[in-house]
NUDRENTOR-665196 format. One record per residue: residue number from 1; residue in one letter; chain; x, y, z of N, C-alpha, C in turn. Coordinates in steps of 0.2 Angstrom, whole numbers. Each point is the difference from the previous one (the first is absolute). Example, Ala and Ser with C-alpha at 12.3 -4.5 7.8 and 13.67 -1.06 7.14 Angstrom:
# residues 2
R:1:A:A:66:-28:39:-4:6:0:4:6:0
R:2:S:A:-2:5:-4:4:6:1:-4:5:3
# end
This chain:
# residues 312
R:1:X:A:471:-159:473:-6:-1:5:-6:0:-4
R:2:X:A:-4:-6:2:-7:0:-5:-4:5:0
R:3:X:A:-4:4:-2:-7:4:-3:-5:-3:1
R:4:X:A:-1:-3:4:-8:-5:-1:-6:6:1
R:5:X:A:-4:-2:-5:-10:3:2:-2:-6:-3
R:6:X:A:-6:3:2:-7:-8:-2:-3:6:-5
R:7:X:A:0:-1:-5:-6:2:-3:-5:-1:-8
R:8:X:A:-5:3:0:-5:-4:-2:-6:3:-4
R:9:X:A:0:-5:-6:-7:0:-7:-6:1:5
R:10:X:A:-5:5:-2:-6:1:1:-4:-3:-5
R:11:X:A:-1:-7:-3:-6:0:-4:-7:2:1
R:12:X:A:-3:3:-5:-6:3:1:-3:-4:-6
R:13:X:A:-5:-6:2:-4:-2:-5:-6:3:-4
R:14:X:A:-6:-5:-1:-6:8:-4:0:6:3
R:15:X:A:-1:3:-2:-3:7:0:-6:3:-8
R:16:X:A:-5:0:5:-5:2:-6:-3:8:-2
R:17:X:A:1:2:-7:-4:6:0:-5:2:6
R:18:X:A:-3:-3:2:-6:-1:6:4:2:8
R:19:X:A:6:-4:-2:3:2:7:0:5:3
R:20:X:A:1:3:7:-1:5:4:7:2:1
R:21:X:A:3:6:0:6:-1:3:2:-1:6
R:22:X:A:-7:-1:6:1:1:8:0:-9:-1
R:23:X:A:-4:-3:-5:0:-7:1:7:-4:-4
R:24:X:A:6:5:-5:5:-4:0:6:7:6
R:25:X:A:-1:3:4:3:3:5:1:-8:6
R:26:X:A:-7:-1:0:0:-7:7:3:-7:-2
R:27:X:A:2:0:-9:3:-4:1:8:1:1
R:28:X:A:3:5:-3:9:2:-1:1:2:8
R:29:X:A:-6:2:4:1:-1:8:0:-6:3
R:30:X:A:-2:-5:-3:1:-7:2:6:-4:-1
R:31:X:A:2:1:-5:5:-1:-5:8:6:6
R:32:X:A:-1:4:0:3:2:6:2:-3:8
R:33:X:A:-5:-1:2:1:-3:6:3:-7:1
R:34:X:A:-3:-3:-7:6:-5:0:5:2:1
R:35:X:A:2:3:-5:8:1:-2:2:4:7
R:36:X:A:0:4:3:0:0:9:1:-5:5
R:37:X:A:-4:-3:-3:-1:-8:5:8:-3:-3
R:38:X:A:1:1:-4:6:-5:-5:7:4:-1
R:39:X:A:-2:6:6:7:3:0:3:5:-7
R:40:X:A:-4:0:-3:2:0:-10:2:10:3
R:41:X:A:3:3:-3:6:6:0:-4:4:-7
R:42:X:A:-1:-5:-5:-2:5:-5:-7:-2:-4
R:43:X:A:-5:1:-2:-4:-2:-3:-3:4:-7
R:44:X:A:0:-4:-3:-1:0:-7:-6:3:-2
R:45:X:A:-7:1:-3:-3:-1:-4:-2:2:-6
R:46:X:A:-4:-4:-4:0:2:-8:-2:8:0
R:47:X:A:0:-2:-8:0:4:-3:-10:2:-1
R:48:X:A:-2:8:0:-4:1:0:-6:-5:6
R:49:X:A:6:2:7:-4:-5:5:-6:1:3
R:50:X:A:-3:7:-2:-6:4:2:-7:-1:-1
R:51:X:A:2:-2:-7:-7:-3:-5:3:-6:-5
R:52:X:A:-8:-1:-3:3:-5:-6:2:2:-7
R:53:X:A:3:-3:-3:7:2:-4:-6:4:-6
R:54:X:A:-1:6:1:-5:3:-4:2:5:-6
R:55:X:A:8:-4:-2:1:2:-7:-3:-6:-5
R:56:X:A:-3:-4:2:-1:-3:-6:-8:3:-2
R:57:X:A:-3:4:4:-7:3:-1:2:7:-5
R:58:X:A:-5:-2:-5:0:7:-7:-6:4:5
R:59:X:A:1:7:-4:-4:4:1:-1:1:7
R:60:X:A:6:1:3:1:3:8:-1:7:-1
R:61:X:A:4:3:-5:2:9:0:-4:2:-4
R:62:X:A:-4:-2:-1:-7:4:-3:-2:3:4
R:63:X:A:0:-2:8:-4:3:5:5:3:6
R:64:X:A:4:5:-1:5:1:5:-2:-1:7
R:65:X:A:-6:1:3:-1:-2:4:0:-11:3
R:66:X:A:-2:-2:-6:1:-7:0:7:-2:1
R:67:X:A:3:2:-4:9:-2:-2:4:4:9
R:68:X:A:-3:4:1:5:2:5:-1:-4:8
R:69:X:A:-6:-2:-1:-4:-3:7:8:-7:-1
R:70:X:A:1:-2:-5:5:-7:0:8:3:4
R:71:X:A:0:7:-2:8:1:3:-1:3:8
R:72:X:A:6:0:3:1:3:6:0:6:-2
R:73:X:A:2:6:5:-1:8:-1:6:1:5
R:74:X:A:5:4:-3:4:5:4:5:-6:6
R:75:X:A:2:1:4:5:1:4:-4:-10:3
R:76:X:A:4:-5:-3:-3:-6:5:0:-3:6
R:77:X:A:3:4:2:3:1:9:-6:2:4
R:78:X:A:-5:6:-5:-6:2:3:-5:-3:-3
R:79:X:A:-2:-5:-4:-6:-2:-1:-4:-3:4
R:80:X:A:-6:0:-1:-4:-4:6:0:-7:-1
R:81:X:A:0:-3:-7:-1:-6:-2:7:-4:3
R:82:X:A:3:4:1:8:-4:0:4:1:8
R:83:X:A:-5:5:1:5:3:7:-2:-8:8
R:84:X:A:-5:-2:-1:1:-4:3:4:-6:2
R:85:X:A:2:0:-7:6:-5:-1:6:1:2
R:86:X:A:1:7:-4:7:2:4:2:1:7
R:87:X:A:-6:1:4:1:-1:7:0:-5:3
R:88:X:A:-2:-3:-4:-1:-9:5:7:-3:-2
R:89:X:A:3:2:-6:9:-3:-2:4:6:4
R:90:X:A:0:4:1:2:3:6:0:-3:6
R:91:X:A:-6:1:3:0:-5:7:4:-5:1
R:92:X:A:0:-5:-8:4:-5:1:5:-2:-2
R:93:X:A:4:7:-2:8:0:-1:0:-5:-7
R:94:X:A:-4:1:-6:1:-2:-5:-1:6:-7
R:95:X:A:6:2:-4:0:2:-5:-4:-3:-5
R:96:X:A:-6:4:-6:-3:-3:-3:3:5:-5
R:97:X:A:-3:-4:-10:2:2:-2:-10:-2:-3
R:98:X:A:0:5:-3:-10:1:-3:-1:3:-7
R:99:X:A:-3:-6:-5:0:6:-7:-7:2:-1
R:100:X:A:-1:6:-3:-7:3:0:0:5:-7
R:101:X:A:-5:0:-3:-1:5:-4:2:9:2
R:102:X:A:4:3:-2:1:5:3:-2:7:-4
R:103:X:A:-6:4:2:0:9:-3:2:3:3
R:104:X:A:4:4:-5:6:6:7:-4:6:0
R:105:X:A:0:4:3:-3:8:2:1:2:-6
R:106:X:A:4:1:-5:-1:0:-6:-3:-1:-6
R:107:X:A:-4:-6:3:-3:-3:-7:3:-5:-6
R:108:X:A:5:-3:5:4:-8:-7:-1:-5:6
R:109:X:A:-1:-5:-6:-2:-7:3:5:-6:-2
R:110:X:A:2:-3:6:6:-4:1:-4:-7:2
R:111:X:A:6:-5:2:-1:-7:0:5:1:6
R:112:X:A:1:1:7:5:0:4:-2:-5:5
R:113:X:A:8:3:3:0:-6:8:3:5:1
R:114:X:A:1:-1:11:2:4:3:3:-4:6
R:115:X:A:6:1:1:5:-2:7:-2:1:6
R:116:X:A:-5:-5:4:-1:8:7:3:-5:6
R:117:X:A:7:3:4:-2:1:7:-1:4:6
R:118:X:A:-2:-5:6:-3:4:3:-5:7:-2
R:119:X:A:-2:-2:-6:-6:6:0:4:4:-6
R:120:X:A:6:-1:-3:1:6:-2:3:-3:-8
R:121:X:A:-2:4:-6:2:-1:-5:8:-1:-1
R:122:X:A:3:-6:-1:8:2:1:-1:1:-9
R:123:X:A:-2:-4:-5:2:-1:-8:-6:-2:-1
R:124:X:A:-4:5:-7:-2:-2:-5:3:-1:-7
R:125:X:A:-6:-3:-2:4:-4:-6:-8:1:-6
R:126:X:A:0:1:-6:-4:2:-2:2:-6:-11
R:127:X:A:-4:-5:1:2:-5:-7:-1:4:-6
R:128:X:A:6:-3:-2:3:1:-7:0:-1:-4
R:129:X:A:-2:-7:-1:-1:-3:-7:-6:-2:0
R:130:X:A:-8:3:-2:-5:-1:-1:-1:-7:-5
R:131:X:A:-4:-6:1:-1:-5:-4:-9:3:-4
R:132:X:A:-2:-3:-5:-6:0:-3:1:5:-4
R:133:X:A:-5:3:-2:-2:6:-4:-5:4:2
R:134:X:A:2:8:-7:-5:5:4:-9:-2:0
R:135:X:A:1:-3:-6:-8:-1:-4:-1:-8:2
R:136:X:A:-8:0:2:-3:-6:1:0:-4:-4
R:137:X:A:0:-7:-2:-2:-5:-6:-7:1:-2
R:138:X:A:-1:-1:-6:-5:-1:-1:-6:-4:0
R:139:X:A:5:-6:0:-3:-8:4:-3:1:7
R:140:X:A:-6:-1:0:0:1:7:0:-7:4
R:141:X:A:4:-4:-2:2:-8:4:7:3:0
R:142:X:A:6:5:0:4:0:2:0:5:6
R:143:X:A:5:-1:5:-1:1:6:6:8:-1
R:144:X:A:0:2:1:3:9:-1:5:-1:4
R:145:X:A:7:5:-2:3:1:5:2:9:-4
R:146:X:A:-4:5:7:0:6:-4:6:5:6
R:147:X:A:4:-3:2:6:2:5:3:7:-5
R:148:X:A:-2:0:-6:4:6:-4:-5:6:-2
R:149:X:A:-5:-1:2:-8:3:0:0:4:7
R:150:X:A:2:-5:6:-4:6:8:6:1:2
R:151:X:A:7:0:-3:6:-1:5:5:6:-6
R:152:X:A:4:2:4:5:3:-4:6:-4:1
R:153:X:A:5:0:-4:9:-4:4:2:4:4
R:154:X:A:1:-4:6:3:3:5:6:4:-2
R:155:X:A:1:5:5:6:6:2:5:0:3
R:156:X:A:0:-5:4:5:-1:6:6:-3:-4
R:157:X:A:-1:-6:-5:5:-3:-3:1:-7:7
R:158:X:A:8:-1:0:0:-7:4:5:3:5
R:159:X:A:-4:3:9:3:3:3:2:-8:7
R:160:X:A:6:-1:2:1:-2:6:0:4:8
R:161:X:A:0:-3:3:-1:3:7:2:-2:4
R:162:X:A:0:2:7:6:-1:5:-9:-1:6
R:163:X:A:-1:-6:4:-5:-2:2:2:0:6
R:164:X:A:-3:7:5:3:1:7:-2:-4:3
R:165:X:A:5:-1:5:0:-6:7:-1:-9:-2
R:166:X:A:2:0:-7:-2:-9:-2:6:-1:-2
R:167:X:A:4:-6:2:4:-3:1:8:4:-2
R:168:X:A:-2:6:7:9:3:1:4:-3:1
R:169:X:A:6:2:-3:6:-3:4:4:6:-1
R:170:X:A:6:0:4:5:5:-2:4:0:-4
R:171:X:A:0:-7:-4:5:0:-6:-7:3:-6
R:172:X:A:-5:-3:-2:-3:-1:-6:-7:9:2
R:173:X:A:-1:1:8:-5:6:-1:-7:-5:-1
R:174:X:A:-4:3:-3:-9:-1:0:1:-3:-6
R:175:X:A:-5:-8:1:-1:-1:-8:0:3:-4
R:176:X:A:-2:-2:-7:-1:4:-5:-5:-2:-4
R:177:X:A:-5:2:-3:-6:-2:-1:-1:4:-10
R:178:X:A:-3:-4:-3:-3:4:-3:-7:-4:-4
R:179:X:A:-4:3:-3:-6:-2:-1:-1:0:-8
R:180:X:A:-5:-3:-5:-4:-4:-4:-7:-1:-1
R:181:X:A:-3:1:-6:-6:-3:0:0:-3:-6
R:182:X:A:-4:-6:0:0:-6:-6:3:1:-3
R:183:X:A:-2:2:-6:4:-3:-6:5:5:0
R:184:X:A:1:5:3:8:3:2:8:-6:1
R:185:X:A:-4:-5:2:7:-2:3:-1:-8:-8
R:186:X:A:-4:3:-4:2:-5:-6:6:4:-5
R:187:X:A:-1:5:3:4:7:-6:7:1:3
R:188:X:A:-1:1:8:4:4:3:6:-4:2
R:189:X:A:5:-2:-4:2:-8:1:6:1:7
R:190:X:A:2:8:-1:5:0:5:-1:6:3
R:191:X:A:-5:1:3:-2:8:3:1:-3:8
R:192:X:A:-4:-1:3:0:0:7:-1:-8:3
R:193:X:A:-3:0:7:-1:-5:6:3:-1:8
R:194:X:A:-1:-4:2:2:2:8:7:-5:-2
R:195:X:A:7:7:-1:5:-4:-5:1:4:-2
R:196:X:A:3:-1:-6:3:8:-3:0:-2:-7
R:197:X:A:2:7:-2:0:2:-8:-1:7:2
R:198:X:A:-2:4:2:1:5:2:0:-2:10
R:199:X:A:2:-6:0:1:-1:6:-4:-4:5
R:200:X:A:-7:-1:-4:-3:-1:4:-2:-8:7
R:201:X:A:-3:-1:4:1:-5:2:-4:-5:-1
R:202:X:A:-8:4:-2:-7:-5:-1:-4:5:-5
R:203:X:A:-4:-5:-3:-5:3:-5:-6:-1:-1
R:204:X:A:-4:3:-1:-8:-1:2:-4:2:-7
R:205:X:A:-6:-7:-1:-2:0:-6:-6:-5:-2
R:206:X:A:-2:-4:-7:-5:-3:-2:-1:-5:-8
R:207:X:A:-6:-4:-3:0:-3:-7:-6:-5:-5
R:208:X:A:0:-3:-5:-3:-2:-3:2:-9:-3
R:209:X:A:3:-2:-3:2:-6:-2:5:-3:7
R:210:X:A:-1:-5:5:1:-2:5:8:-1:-2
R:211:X:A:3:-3:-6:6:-3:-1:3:6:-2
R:212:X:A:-2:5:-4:4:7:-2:1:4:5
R:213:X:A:-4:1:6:1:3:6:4:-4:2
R:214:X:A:0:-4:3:6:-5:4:6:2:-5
R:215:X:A:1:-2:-5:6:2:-4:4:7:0
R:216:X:A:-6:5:-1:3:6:1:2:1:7
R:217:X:A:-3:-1:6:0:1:7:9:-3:2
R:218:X:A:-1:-6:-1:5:-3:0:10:1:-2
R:219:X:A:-2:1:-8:5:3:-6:2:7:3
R:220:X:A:-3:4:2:3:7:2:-1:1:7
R:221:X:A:0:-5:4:3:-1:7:4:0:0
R:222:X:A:4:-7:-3:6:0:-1:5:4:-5
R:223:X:A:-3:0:-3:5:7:-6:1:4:4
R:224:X:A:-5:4:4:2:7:6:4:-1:6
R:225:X:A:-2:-9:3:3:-2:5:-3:4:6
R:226:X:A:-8:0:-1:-4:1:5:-6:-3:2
R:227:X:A:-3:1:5:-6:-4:4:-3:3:-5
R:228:X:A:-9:-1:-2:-5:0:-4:-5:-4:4
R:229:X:A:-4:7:-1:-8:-2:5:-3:2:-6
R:230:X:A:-4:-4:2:-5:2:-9:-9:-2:5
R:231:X:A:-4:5:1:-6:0:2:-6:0:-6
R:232:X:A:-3:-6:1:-5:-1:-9:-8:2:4
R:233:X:A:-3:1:-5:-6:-2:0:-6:-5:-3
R:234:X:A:-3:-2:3:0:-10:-2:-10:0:1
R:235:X:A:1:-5:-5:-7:-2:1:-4:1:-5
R:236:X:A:-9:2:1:-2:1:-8:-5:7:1
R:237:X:A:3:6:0:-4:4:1:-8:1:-4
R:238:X:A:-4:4:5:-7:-3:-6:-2:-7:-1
R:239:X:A:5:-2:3:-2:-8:0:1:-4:-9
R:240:X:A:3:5:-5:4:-2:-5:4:4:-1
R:241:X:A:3:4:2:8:5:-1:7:-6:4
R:242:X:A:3:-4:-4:3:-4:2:7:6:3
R:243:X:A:4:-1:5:8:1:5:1:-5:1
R:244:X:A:8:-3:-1:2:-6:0:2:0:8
R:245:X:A:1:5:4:4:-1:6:6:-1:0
R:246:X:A:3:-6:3:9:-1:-1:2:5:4
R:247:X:A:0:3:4:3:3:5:5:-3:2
R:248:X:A:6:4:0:5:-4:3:7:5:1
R:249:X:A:4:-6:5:6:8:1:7:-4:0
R:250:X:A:5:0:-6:3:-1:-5:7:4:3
R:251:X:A:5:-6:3:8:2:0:3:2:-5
R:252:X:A:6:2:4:7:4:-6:2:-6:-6
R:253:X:A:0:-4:4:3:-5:-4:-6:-6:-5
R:254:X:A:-6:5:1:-4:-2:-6:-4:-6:1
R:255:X:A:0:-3:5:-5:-4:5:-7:1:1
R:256:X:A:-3:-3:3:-9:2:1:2:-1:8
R:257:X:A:-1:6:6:-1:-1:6:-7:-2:4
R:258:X:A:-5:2:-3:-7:-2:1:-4:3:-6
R:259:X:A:-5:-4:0:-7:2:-6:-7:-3:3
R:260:X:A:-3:2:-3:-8:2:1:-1:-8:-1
R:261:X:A:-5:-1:4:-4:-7:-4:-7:-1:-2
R:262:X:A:-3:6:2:-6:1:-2:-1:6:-5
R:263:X:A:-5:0:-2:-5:7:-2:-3:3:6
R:264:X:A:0:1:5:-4:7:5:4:0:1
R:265:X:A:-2:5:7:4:4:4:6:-4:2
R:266:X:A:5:3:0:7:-7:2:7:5:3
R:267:X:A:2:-2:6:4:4:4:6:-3:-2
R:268:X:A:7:0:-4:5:-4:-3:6:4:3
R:269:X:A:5:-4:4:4:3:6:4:-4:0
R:270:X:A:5:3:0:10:-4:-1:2:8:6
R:271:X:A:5:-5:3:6:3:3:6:1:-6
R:272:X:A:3:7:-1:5:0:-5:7:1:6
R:273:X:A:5:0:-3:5:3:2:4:3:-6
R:274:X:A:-1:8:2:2:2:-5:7:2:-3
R:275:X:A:6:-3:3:5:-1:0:1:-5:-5
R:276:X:A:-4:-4:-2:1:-5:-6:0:4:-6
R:277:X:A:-3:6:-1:-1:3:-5:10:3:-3
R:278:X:A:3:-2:6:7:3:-2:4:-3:-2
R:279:X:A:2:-7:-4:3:-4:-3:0:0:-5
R:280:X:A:-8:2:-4:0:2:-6:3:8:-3
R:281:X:A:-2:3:5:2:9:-2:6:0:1
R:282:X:A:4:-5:5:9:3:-3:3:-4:-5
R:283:X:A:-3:-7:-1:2:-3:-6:-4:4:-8
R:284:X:A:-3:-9:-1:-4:1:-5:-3:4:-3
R:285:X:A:-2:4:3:-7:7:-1:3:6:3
R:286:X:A:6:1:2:5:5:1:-1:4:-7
R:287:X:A:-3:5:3:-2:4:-7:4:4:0
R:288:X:A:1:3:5:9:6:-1:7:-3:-2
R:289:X:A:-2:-6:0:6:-5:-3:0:-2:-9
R:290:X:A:-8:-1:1:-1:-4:-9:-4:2:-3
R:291:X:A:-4:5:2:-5:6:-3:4:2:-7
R:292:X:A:-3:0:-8:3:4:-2:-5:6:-3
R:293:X:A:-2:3:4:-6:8:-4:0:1:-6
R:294:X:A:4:3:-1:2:1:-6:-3:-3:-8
R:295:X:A:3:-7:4:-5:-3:-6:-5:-1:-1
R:296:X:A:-5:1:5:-8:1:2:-4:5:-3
R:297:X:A:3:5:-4:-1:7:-1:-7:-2:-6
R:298:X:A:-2:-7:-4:-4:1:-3:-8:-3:4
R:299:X:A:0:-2:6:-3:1:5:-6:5:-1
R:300:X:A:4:7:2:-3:6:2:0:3:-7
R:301:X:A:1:-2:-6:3:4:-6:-8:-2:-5
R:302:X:A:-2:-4:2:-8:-3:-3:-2:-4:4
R:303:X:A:-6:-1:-2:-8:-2:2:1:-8:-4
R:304:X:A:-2:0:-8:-1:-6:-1:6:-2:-5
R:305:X:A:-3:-5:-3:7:-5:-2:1:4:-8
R:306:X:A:7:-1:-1:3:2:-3:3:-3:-7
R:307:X:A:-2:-3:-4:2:-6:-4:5:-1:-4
R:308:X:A:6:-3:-2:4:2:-2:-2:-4:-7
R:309:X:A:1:5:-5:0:2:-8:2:-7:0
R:310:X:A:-7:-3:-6:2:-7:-4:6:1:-4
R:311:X:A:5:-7:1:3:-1:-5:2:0:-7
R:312:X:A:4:4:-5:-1:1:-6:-2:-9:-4
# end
């Protein structure tokens, strides 16, 4: 029996240090009602979809006041900046998936995304594999990337989920979802998506080199033999901070189902059926069948590369 949803890349074009957050709120709300008008089930949006991508600014946490004003605070179901949204994809029977700088009531500062239906956090997800460096260049013609400076690695690790009320059936239960940010899913080679590896069905995410995103998007759709949603940010922030966009949402079998064609705002929506995801997970990518762990142990056993002793 097919699993059919429609669902859909939120691309979000510039976004400027100057931007208001009520003035990129009116656009991810328009960008919503499309996706409403278009029947779409799930909706995507990038990463750090709040503001402009404001790791590449030095000398944020000098001023804790300055550096905190960029993250969200506390529980994102209750924000003001966010809560509107979440009720307007409420109303319209649309799950969204939203990434934001995150401060906990504690005081640690993450790079997350949050799964919300109907209002309610089903999975966060909090990125793992930080790109750039702690310390700025000291060129200042080099553009920063200080993601290892305002962020700490995520905690959660690579959790799947079970995504109530979307495309049950009595044999298979609630999709199965799990989520990504950037350059997570260039490391992550067999973690999650909407599709499995831990089962999942679809996976939510972003990039930089047009041909290397498409590559990776692609290469471990099929390796997991799952749907891939990948939501970019695109355009030229500041009006010289280049986003390549590419937005696109990537079959099991490692196809391109739809992609962005522009730099702005761009709604990118495919009908999947998620039963396609099942030919490769009882064959080829049948990991209970051809997994061998074991051998994997030097994975988790180190960090970097290891050389093996020159020859006498």
């Amino acid at each position: 029996m097919p699993r059919y949803i429609t669902v859909a890349a939120a691309q979000v074009g510039s976004v400027h240090r100057s931007s208001s957050r009520t003035e990129v709120l009116t656009r991810l709300l328009t960008l919503l009602e499309e996706a409403g008008e278009k029947g779409v089930k799930v909706l995507v949006y990038p990463e750090t979809t709040l503001t402009t991508f404001f790791p590449r600014y030095k000398g944020l946490d000098e001023d804790s006041a300055e550096l905190d004003r960029w993250f969200e605070y506390g529980d994102i179901t209750k924000n003001p900046q966010v809560s509107p949204l979440i009720v307007r994809a409420q109303t319209l029977g649309v799950d969204i998936v939203i990434g934001y700088g995150e401060r906990t009531v504690d005081g640690h500062y993450y790079n997350s995304c949050s799964y919300l239906h109907n209002g309610i956090e089903v999975s966060k997800y909090r990125k793992v594999h930080l790109p750039g460096n702690r310390e700025p260049y000291e060129d200042e013609d080099m553009v920063d990337q200080l993601e290892k400076r305002y962020f700490e690695p995520g905690t959660y690790g690579f959790k799947a989920f079970r995504v109530p009320e979307l495309a049950v059936t009595a044999e298979d239960g609630e999709a199965i979802a799990g989520m990504m940010i950037c350059n997570d899913r260039r490391w992550a080679a067999d973690q999650i998506s909407f599709g499995h590896t831990k089962d999942a069905d679809v996976d939510a995410i972003r990039t930089r080199s047009e041909f290397q995103h498409l590559l990776v998007m692609q290469a471990h759709s099929y390796t997991n033999a799952t749907f891939s949603i990948a939501a970019a940010r695109a355009g030229f922030d500041d009006g010289k901070f280049g986003l390549i966009g590419c937005s696109c949402i990537v079959h099991p079998e490692g196809h391109i189902l739809a992609q962005s064609r522009t730099l702005d705002d761009e709604l990118v929506v495919a009908k999947i059926d998620l039963d396609d995801a099942k030919v490769g997970k009882q064959k080829v990518f049948n990991f209970g069948l051809h997994r061998q762990p074991h051998q994997y142990q030097i994975i988790t056993q180190q960090t970097g590369v290891i050389v093996p002793a020159p020859l006498k």
